[in-house]
N, C-alpha and C positions, 0 to 999 in steps of 0.2 A: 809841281802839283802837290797839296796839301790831303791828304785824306784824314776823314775822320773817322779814329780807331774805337771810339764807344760801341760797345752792340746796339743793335738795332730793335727797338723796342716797340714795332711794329707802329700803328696809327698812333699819332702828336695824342695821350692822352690829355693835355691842354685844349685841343680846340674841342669844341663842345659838340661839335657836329661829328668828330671821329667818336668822341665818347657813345653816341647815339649808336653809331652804325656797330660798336663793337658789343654793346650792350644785347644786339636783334642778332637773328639768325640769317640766311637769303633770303627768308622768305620773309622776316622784319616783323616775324613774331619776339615778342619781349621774352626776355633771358626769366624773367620772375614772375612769369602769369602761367595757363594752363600748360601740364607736359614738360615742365622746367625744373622741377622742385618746390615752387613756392607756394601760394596757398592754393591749390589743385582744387578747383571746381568753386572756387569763391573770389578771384579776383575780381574788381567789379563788381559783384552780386549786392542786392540789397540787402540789408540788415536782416528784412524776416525771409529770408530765403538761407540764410548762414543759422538763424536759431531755429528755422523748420528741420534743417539737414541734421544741427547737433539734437533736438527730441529725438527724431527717430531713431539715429543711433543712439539716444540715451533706453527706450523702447527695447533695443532688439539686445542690447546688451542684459535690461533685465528681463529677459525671456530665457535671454542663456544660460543666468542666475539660477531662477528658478527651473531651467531644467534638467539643470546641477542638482538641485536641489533634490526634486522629484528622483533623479536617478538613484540618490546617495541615499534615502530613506527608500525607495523601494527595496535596492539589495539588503537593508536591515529587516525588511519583513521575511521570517522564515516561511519556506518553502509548506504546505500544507500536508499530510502523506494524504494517502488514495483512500475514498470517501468508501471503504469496505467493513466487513466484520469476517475474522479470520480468526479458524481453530482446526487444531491438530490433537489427535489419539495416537497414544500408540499404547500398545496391549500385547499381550502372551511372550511365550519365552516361557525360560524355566522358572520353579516357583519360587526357588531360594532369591533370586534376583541377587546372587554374586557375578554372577556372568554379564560382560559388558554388553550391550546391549548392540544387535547386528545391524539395526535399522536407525537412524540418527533423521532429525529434522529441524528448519533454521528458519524463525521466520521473524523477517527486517520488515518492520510495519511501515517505518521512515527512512530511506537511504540516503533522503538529501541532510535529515539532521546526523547521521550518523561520518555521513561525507564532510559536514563542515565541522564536523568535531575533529576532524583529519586533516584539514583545511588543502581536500579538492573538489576541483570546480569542474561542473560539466559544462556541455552547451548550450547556450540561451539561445537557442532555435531550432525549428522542425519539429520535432516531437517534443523537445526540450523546453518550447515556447513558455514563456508565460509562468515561469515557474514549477513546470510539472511535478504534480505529485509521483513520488518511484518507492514500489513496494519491493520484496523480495520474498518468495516463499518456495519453501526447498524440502527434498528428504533426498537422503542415499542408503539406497540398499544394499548391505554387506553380502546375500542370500540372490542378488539378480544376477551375478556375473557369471556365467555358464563356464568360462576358462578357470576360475579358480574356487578354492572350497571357501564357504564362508566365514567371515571374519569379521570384524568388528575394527580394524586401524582405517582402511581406505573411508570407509563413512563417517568415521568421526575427524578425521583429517580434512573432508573433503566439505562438511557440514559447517566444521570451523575456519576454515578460508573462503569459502564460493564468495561473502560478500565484498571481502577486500578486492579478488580479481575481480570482480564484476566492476567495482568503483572505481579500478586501474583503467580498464579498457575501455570504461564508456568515459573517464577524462580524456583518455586520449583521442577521442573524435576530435576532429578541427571544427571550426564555427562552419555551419552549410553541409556538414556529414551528418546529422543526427536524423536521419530518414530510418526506416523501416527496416533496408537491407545494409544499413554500417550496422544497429541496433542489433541485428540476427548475428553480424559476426565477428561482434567484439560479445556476444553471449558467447560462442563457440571458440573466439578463442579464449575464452576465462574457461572454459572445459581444460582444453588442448595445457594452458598453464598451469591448470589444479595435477594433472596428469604428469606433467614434466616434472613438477616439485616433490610429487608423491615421490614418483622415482626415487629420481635422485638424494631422495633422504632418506629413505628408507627400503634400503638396499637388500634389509634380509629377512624385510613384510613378504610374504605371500601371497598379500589379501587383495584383494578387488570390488569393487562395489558398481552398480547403476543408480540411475539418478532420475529423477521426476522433477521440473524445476519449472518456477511461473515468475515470470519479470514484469510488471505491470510499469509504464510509462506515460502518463498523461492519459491518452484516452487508445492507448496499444495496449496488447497482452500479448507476451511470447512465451510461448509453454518448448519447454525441451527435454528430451525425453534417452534414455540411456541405458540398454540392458532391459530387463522385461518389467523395466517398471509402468508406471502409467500417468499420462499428464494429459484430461483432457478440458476445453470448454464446452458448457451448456448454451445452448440455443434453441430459440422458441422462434417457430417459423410463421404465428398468427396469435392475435391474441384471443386465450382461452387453450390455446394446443399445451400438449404437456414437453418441458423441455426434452432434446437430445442431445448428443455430440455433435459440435461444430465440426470439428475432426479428427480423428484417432491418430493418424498416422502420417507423415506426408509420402510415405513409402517405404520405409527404411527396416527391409530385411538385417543391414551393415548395425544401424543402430539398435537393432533390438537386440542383437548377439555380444557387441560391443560390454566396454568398460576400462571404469577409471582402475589405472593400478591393475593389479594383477602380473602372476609370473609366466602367462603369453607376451603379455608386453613387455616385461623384463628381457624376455629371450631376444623380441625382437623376430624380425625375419617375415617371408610374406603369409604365414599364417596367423599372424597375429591379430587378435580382434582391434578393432578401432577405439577410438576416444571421442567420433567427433557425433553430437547428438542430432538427431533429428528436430529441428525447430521451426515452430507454425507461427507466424506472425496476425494476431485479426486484431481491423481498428474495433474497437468496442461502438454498437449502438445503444449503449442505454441499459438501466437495468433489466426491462421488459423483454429488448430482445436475449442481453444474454445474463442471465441472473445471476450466474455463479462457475465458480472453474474447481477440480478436484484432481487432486492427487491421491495416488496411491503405489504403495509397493506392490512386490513382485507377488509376493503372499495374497495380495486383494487380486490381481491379475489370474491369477490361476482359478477365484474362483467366479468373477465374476467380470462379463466383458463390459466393456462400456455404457453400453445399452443400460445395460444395468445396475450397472455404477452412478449414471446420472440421474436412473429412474428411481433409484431410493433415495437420491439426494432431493428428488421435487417433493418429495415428500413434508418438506420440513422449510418453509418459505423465509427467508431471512434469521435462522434455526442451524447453524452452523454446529454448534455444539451436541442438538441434540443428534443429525445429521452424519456425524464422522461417530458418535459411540452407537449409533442403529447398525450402522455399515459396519464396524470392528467386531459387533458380538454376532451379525451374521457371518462374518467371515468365518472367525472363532469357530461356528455352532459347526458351519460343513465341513471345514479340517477336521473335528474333532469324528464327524459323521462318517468321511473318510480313512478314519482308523488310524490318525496322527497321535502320536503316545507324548509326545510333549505340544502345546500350541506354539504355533510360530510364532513369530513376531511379526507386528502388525503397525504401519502407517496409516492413518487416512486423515488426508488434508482438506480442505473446502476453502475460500472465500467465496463472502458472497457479497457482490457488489451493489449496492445502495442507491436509492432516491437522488436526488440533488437534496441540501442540504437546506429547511427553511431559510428565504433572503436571498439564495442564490441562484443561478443558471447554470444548465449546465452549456458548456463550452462559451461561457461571458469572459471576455478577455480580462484580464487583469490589466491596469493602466496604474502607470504613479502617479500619486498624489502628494502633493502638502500637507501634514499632518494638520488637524484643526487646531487651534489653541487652545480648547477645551474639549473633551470627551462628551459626546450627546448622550442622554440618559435615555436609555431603551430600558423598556419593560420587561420584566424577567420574564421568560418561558415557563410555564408551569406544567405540569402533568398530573393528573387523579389517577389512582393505581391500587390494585389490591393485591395481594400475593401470597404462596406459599413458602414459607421458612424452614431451612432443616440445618441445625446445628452440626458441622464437619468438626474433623481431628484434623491439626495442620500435618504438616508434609512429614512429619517423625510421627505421626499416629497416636500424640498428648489429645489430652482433653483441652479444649480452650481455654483462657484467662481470660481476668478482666472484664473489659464492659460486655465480649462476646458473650461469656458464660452466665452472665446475671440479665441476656434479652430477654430470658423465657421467664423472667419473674413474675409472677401473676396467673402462669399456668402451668401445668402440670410438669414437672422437670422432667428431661430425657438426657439420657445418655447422648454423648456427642458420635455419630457415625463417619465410618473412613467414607472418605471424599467418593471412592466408587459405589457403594452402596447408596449411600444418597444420591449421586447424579443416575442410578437406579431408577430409584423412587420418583424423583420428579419429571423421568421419561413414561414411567406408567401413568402419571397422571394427566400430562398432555394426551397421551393413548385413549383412557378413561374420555377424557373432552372431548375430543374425535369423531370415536365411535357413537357417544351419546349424543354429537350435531350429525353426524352420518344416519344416523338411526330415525332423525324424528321426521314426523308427519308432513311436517311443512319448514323448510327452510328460511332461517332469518333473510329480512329481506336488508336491513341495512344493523352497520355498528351498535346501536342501539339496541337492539332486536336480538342480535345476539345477545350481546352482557346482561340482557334479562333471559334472556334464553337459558344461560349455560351458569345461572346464579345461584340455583337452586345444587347442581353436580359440586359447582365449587365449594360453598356452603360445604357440604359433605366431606371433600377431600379436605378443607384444610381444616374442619376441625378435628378429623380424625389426626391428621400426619403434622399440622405445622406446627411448630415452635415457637412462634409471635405469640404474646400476646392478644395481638389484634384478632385472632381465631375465638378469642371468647364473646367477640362480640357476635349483637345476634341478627338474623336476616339480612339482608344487603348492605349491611354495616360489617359483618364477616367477613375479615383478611385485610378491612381496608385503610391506607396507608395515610390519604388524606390527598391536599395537595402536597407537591412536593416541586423544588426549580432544580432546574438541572445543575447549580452549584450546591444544594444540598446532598444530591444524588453522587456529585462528586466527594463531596466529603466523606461518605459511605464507605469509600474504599473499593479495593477490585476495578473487576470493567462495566459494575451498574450503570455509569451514567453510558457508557459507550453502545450497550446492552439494550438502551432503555430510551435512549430520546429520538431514534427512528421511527418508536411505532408508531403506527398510528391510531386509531380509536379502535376498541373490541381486537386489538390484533395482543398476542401472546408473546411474550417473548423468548429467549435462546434461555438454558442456564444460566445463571447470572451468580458469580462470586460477588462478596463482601467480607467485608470485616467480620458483619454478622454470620454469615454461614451462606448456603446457596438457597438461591430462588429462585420462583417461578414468576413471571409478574403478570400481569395484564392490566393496558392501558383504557380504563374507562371513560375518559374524558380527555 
């Protein structure tokens, strides 16, 4: 018997019918049509059914493109800050002003530009959405912590770091954590952090401070509170009602006795006061319902409670500056009436949260876009305005130079006055306006009505007190500025344009720095 040793090479690939059969599967679909590898969903097909398939995916590809696109120029658009006007006083202490000062204040107008200058990133969702605009406004009081005698390191220590840890702990949310209650307690642990580094650096401080602190996020504000300081929001319950407090307290006997630093906390042990703040979380509705949030130290607590803390801030309607120096010189008057032989030291903070900004909405999503090829030409914003001028001494107490010193050419020269004495003056003279619209027979009925109203007071004040030129002129051409765009306003210098392009018709504005000295404005047009 002969066998044959070749391997066995399965089906004769020679006959043409095994070729076939090795070519199919059992079930004698082809090796190179659907499911096989070879042209998947085109074998067979007609010609416009293979170039309808490849559009679409030429389509969906440039969707992808562009949404590339859109993504990569959105993350270039900076972050906006929070559509506010924010001002802080602080006042009294000894007169020499060698002594450091007990009460410290810290306020981050922009935390997302400050964060990408650091380059961290928060969360693009929940509260985070869209961008969110993130404020930070802060004081600590050397003078609130009941466990230790006052001092001056834990507040400036604690004034100079709060923003770093707050931008630490609010990176470290995970994407889906940026809700209401992570937000409340990555605030409390940037507390809990500021306290642990005090420590441990500064071993042979004694000092201790409380704190008053406002985190504003998109359309949230968390106020937190530490030692007898005070942090509260304003709310208006109808409109026409006069604001109150949102709420004082959430409870917190622990937090009010509390504090950062100090040598209870050093000791340690269970008599030691806490670190951790009392924090209120409220979504914001709108300017209207809540207009403004305020802070203050321990000093403003003692003499005045909330109630009334807010009630002399309604006084002064988008007026922040004049606002926190009303509140500091009453503080001031009843320590003093109290038989206090030197004046404390004194914080008082305000923002006051703002309109939606002409062009926009408030809570309108931000969406990306493609940049246009060319910039559309919008028409400048103008403002008509008249004002009072008063030449200051800058921050060493010189007399001004340069273009400042030569505004008042044309009228009567005046010595330059320290910064507090003039922002003095131009709080008497909004006083002066006031009482003279409080006073009269019949009440303007619109903007108009007013600015002739109250043209004839003005007239008076600014020729007697301003420093412009424009005071020489006569009758309702007195004080006035002309038109003016809001990048003129900017060139100005200071926070005039920031100052200034909220108001609205017949409405007054906060103090206002410039190059030129301070003002008073009013928008007549």
């Amino acid at each position: 018997t002969v066998f044959d040793a070749r391997p066995t090479l399965g089906p004769d690939r020679r006959n043409p019918h095994c070729r076939a059969a090795a070519m199919s599967d059992d079930g004698g679909h082809s090796g190179f049509g659907q499911d096989r590898g070879g042209n998947d969903g085109m074998s067979g097909a007609p010609m416009w059914q293979i170039k309808k398939k490849m559009e679409d995916f030429e389509k969906q590809r440039q969707q992808l493109v562009e949404e590339l696109i859109r993504e990569k120029e959105f993350r270039k658009i900076p972050a906006e800050p929070p559509n506010v006007l924010v001002e802080a006083v602080a006042s009294g202490g000894p007169a020499d002003g060698k002594a450091k000062p007990l009460v410290k204040h810290v306020i981050v107008k922009d935390i997302n530009r400050v964060a990408q200058m650091k380059n961290i990133e928060f969360p693009t969702g929940d509260l985070f959405a869209n961008k969110a605009p993130i404020g930070l406004y802060a004081l600590f009081d050397g003078q609130a912590c009941t466990s230790a005698a006052p001092g001056p390191a834990a507040a400036e220590y604690c004034a100079r770091n709060l923003h770093t840890k707050v931008m630490e702990n609010l990176a470290m949310l995970k994407q889906g954590s940026g809700t209401e209650a992570y937000v409340k307690a990555a605030l409390i642990k940037s507390f809990h952090d500021l306290d642990a580094d005090f420590l441990a650096t500064t071993a042979d401080i004694q000092d201790g401070c409380g704190a008053a602190v406002a985190l504003v996020v998109g359309d949230h504000v968390f106020l937190a509170s530490l030692g007898r300081c005070i942090a509260t929001l304003a709310e208006v319950d109808s409109e026409g009602d006069r604001p109150r407090p949102a709420e004082v307290r959430a409870g917190g006997q622990a937090a009010a006795s509390g504090c950062l630093g100090g040598p209870a906390r050093k000791r340690g042990g269970p008599g030691a006061p806490g670190c951790t703040p009392e924090v209120v979380g409220t979504a914001l509705k709108g300017f209207a319902k809540h207009p403004f949030l305020m802070l203050g130290s321990s000093t403003v607590r003692t003499v005045l409670d909330p109630s009334e803390f807010v009630g002399m801030a309604a006084d002064f309607r988008m007026q922040p500056r004049f606002a926190v120096s009303e509140i500091s010189a009453r503080v001031l008057e009843e320590h003093a009436r109290r038989g206090a032989q030197v004046p404390p030291q004194i914080v008082v903070a305000q923002a006051c949260f703002l309109p939606p900004k002409e062009g926009s909405q408030a809570g309108e999503e931000k969406k990306p876009s493609i940049p246009p090829a060319k910039k559309a030409r919008v028409g400048l914003k103008t403002l008509r305005l008249r004002h009072i001028l008063l030449k200051v001494q800058d921050a060493a107490g010189k007399q001004p130079a340069g273009p400042a010193a030569s505004a008042s050419a044309g009228a009567k020269a005046k010595p330059a006055r320290p910064r507090a004495e003039a922002e003095g003056m131009l709080r008497d003279v909004l006083k002066e306006l006031c009482k003279d619209l409080s006073e009269a027979a019949k009440a303007p009925k619109t903007p108009t009505d007013l600015i002739i109203f109250q043209g004839k007071k003005f007239a008076e004040l600014c020729k007697k007190m301003s420093d412009c030129p424009t005071a020489q002129k006569g009758g309702a051409m007195c004080g006035d500025l002309g038109w003016m765009s809001l990048e003129e306003l900017g060139v100005m210098g200071g926070n005039l344009r920031e100052k200034v392009e909220p108001l609205k018709q017949g409405q007054w504005s906060d103090i206002v720095l410039s190059d030129k000295g301070m003002h008073l404005i009013q928008r007549v047009a």
